[in-house]
C-alpha positions in Angstrom: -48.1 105.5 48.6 -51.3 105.3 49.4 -54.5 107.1 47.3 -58.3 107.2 48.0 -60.6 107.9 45.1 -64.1 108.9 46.4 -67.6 110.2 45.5 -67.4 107.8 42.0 -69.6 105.8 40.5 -67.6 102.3 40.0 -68.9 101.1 36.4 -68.0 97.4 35.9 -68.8 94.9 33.4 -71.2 93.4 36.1 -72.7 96.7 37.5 -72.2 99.9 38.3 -72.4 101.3 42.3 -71.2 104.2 44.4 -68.4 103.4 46.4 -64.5 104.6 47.0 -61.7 102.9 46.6 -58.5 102.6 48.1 -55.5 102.1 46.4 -52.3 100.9 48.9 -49.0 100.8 46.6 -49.7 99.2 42.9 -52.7 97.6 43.9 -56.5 97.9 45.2 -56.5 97.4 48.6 -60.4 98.3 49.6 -63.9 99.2 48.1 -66.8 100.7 50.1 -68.8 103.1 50.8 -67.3 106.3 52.7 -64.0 104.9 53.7 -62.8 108.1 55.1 -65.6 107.7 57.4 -63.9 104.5 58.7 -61.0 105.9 59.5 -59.1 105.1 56.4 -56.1 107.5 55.5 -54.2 108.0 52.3 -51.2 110.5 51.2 -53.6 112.0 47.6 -57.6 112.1 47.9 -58.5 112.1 44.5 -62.3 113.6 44.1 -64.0 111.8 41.3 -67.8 113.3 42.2 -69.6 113.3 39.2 -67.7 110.6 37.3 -67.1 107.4 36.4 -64.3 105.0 38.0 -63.7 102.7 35.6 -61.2 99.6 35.1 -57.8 100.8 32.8 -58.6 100.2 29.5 -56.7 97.2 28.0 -56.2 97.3 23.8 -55.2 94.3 22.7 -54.4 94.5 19.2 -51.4 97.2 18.4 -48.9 97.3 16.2 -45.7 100.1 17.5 -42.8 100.4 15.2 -44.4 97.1 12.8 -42.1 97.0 9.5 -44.7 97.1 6.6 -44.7 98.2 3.1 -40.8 99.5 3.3 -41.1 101.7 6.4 -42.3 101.3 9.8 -45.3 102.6 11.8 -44.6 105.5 13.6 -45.4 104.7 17.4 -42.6 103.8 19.5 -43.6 101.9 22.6 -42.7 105.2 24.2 -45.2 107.2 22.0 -47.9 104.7 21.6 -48.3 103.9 25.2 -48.3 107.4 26.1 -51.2 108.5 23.8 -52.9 105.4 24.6 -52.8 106.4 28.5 -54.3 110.0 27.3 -56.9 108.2 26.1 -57.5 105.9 28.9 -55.8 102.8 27.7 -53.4 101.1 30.5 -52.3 97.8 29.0 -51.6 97.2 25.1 -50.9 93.9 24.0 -48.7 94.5 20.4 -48.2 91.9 17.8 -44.5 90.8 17.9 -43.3 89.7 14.3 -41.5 86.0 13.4 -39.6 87.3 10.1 -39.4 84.6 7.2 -36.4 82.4 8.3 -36.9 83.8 11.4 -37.2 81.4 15.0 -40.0 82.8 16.9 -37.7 83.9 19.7 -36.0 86.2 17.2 -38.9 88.1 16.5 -40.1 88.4 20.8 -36.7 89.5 21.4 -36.7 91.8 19.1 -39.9 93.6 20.8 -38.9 93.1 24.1 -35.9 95.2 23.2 -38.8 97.8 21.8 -40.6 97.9 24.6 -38.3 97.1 28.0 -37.4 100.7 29.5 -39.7 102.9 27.2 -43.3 101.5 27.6 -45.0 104.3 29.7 -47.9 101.5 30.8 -47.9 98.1 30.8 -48.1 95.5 28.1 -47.5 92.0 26.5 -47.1 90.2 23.1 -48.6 88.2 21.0 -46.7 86.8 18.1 -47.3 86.8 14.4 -46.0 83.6 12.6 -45.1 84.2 9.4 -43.4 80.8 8.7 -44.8 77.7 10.2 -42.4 74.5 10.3 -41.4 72.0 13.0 -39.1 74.2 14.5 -41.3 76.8 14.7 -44.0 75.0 15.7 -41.8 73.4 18.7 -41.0 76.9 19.7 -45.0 77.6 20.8 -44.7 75.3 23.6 -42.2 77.3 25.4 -43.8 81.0 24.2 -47.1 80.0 25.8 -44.8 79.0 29.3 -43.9 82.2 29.6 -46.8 84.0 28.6 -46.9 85.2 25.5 -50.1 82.6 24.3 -51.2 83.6 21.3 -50.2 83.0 17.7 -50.8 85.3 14.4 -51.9 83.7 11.3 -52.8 85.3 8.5 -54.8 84.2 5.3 -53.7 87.7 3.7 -50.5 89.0 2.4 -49.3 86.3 0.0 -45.6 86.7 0.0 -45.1 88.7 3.1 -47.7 86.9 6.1 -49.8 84.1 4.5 -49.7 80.6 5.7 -51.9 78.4 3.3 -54.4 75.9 4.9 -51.6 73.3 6.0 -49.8 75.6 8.1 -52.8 76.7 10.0 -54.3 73.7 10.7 -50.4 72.6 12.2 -50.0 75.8 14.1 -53.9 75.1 15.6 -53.1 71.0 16.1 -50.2 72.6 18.1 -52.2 75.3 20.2 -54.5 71.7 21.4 -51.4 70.6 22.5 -49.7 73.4 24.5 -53.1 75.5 25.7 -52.4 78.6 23.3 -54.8 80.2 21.4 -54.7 81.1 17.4 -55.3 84.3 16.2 -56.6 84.8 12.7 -56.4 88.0 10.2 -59.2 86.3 7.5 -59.6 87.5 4.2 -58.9 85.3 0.8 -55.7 87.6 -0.1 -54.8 84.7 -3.0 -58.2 86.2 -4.8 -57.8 89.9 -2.9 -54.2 90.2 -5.1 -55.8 88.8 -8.4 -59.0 91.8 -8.1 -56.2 94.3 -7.1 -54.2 93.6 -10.4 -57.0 93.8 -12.4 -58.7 97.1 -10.7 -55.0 98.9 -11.2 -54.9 97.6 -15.1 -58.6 99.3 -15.2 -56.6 102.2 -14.4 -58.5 102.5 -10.8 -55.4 103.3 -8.6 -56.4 106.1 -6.4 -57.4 104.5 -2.3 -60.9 103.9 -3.3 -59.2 100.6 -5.8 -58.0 99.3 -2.0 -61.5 98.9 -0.6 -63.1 97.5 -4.0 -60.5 95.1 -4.1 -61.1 93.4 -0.5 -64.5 92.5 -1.3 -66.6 92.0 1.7 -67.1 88.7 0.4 -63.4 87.5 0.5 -63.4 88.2 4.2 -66.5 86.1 4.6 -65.2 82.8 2.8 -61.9 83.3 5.0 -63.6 83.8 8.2 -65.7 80.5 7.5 -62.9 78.6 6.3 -60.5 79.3 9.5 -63.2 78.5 11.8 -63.8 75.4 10.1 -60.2 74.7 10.3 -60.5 75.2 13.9 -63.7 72.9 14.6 -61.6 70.2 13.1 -58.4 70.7 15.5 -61.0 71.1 18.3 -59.4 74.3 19.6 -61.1 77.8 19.7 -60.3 80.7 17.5 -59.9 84.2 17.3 -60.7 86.4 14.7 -59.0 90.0 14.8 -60.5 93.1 13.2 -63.7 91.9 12.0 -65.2 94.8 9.5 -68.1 92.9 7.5 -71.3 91.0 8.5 -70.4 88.3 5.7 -67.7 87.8 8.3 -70.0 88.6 11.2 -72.7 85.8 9.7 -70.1 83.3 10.0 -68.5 84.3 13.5 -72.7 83.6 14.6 -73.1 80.6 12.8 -70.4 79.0 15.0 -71.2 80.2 17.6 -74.9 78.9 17.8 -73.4 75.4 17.1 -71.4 75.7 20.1 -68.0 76.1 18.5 -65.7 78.3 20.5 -65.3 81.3 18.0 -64.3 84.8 19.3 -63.6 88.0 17.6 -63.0 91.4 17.9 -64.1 94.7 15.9 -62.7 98.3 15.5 -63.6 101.6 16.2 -63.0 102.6 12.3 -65.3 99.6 11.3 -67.9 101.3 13.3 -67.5 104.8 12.7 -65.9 105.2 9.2 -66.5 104.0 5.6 -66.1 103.4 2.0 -66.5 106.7 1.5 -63.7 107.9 3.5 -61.3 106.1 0.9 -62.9 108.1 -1.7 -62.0 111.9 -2.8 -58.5 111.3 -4.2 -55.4 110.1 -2.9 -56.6 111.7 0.7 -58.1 108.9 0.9 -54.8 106.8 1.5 -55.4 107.7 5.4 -58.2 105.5 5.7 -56.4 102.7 4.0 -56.4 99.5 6.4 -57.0 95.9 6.1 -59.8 94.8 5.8 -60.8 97.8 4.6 -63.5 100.0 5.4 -67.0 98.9 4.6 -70.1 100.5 3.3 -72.1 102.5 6.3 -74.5 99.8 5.8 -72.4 97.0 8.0 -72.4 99.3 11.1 -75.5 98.6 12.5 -74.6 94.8 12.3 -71.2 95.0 13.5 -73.1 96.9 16.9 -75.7 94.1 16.8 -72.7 91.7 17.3 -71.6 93.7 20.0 -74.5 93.9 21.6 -75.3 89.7 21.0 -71.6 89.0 22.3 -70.7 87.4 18.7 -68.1 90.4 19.0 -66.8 90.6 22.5 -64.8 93.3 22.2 -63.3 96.4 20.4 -59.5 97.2 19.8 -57.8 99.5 17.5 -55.6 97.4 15.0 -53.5 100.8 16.1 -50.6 101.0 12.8 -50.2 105.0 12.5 -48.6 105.9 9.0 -47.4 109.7 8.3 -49.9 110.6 5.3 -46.7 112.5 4.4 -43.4 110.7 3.2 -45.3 107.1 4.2 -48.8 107.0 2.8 -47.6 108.8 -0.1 -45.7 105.9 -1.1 -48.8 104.7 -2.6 -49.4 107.4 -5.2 -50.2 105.7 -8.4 -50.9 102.6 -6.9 -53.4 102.3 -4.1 -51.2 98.4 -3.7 -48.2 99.9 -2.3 -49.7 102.4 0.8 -48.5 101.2 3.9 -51.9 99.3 5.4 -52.6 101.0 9.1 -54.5 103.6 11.1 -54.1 105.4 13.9 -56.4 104.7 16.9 -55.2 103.8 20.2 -55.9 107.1 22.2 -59.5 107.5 20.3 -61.0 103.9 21.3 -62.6 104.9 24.6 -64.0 107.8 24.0 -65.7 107.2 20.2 -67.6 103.9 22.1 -68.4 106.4 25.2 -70.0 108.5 23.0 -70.8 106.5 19.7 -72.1 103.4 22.0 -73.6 104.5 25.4 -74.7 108.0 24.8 -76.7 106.7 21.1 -78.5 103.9 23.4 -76.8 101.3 21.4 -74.6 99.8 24.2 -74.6 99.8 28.1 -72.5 101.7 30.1 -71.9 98.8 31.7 -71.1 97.1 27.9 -69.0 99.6 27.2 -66.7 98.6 30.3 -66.9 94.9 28.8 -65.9 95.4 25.6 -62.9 98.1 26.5 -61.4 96.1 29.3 -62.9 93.4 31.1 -63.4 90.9 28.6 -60.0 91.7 26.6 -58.7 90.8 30.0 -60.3 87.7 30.0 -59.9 86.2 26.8 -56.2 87.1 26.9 -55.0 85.6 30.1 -54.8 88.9 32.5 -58.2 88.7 34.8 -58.4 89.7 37.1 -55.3 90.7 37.5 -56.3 93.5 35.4 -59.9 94.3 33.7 -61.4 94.0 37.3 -62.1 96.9 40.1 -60.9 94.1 42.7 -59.3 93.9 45.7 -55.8 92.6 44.9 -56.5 93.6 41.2 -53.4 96.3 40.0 -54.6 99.8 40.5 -55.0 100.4 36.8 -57.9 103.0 37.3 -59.8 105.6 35.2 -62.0 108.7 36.5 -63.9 109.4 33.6 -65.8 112.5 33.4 -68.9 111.1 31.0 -70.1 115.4 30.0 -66.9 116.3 29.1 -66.3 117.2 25.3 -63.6 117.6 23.5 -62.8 117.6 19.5 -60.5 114.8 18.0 -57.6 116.3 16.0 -54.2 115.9 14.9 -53.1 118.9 16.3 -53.9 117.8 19.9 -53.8 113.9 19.8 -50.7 112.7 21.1 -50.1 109.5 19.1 -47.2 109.8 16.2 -49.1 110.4 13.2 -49.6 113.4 11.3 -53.7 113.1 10.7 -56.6 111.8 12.6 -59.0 110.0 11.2 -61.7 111.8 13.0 -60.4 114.8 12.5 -63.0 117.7 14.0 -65.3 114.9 15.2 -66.8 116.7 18.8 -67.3 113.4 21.1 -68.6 113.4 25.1 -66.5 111.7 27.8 -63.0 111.9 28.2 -60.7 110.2 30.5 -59.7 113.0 33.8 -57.2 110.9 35.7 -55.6 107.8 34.4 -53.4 105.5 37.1 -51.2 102.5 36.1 -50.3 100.0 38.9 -51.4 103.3 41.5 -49.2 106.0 39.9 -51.1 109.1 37.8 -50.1 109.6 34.6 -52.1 111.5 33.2 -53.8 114.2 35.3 -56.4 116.8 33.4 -54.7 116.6 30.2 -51.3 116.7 31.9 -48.8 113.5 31.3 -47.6 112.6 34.9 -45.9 109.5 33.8 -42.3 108.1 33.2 -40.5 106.5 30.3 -39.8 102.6 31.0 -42.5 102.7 34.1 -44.5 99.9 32.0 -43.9 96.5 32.6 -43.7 93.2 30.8 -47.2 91.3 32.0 -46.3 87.7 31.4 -50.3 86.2 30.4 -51.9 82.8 31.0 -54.1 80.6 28.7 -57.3 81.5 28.8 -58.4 78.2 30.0 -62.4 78.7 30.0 -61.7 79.6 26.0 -60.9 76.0 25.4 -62.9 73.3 23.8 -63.5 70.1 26.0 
């Protein structure tokens, strides 16, 4: 099958130019100007006048069917992939989970047989280690071999996720050793659960008790103490789902001292608050972790994306019916299942919350949605790139379209939206993965099980000499 896209403007991380593209099976097979002219021939002609060609989005930090809290997030890999392709999202990398007592290969098992023959797109793993110990640590070396690089740590969830100091600086020791990369959730959750206790026996247990709890600060002290963890292993670090500039201050700090610190933000750092959490127990569908800040962070968290101390957005993607799941927090903001939903939103909130406010490039934009995720997570140019050779994982993106975000026309599993009758500009018109259309005008075009398994290398130019 062979498919030319013409009259588009190619928008890249590196620049934007008019040209067509030619796309022979699942991959790009030429780029230039008028290539019908030149005699090239295709079976579909796809006219993207007026509109944006733009590399598949790639979000790499979901979380389908993760156990929390007693139930499960509501995504399957069917479901999830599928409203992330409406959105404009091609490649998900999801968080497998080590259980306590658990081998590592357990837990990636376990989400291979999750995603293998329902995935609608492609997409890899990275793996949460809930319970560091020779073995486990022994079992990195071969995870990284076959492409699944990247470890989970988390400094939250005492009893459930948390590794103390020890653990981390052994799983990071090991990462110098076998060319993987640690990945850390940061917030002091030893002094998060002691705040909680005492902001439920204050007889604060509505949502709002959630984000007072997870003081901005606690994030901050986390933040600096993983990266310092890191300086001393010599390896680089990753911190996922930054939400506060006492965080932010740190990732800089590092940064200007030449330490090899990454991070990532999310659209719900950037577009929702405290106040969301407030007005009740409807609040309990804007409970995440960290939790959502005070409007006044936003402009910082932006800064950082537009400084490159954030290089890039993802979703942190958990959906949680507010009905029959979120609910099982009433009485006790400590027991709502932690989690948003986001995955099919992401493009189209930075399209229209980023480039069309002035705060980001369009050319940013592509960066932070696809090309750099693609980079600092093994996959360039494989995918991430408009490239000859590169997989044909394509967007025409109509930038003056507008459309309204609501649950009654998303297509993710969830029974809210967390911009519910927001009106954004740009939406995704035809979305390819590996050269076939799946999503055409609003129209799924796609097939269960047609996503693949992509097996990710090191990011060698992440590492520290």
């Amino acid at each position: 099958m062979r498919t030319l896209i013409t009259n588009g403007t190619i928008v890249a991380a590196e620049r934007s130019f008019d040209a067509d593209i030619l796309i022979d099976g699942e991959t790009i097979a030429q780029i230039g100007p008028d290539l019908a002219a030149t005699g090239v021939t295709a079976d579909e002609t796809i006219d993207a006048a007026g509109r944006y060609v733009i590399p598949g989005g790639i979000d790499v930090h979901t979380h389908m069917e993760l156990p929390f809290g007693g139930t499960f997030a509501k995504d399957t890999f069917e479901t999830g992939t599928r409203a992330a392709a409406f959105g404009g999202t091609t490649s998900i990398v999801d968080f497998a989970v080590q259980g306590v007592g658990q081998s590592l290969r357990e837990g990636l098992d376990a989400w291979h047989a999750k995603a293998e023959g329902n995935a609608v797109t492609d997409y890899g793993f990275h793996m949460i280690m809930s319970d560091v110990n020779d073995s486990t640590l022994s079992e990195m070396d071969g995870l990284v071999a076959e492409g699944v690089p990247d470890f989970k740590l988390f400094t939250a969830y005492p009893g459930v996720f948390y590794s103390d100091d020890g653990a981390i600086f052994r799983a990071m020791q090991q990462t110098a050793r076998n060319g993987g990369m640690i990945m850390m959730h940061a917030e002091n959750g030893m002094a998060i659960d002691v705040v909680a206790a005492q902001t439920v026996a204050a007889v604060t247990t509505d949502p709002i008790g959630h984000g007072l709890a997870r003081k901005a600060i606690f994030e901050g002290e986390a933040t600096n103490r993983v990266i310092r963890l890191a300086e001393a292993a010599g390896v680089p670090v990753y911190i996922v789902h930054l939400s506060a500039r006492d965080a932010l201050e740190a990732v800089h700090g590092a940064r200007q001292r030449g330490s090899k610190v990454f991070a990532e933000t999310c659209p719900q750092y950037l577009f929702l608050s405290l106040d969301d959490l407030g007005n009740g127990f409807d609040g309990a569908k804007f409970v995440c972790s960290p939790p959502l800040r005070t409007k006044d962070h936003w402009d910082d968290l932006w800064t950082g994306l537009v400084d490159n101390d954030l290089q890039l957005v993802a979703t942190d993607h958990c959906p949680f019916d507010f009905h029959g799941q979120k609910e099982l927090g009433r009485g006790d903001f400590r027991k709502i299942p932690n989690g948003l939903p986001g995955v099919e939103d992401r493009i189209d909130l930075l399209h229209d919350g980023g480039v069309l406010s002035g705060r980001i490039s369009k050319e940013r934009w592509v960066d932070i949605i696809s090309t750099a995720p693609a980079k600092l997570f093994g996959m360039y140019p494989q995918k991430g790139a408009i490239a000859v050779g590169a997989d044909a994982d394509l967007v025409v993106y109509d930038p003056a379209r507008k459309r309204t975000i609501s649950a009654s026309t998303h297509h993710m599993d969830v029974d809210y939206s967390c911009y519910e009758g927001r009106t954004v500009q740009g939406a995704s018109a035809v979305v390819l993965s590996r050269g076939s259309v799946v999503v055409r005008d609003g129209e799924f075009t796609g097939r269960k099980g047609a996503g693949r398994f992509v097996q990710r290398a090191p990011a060698d130019y992440a590492r520290t000499a």
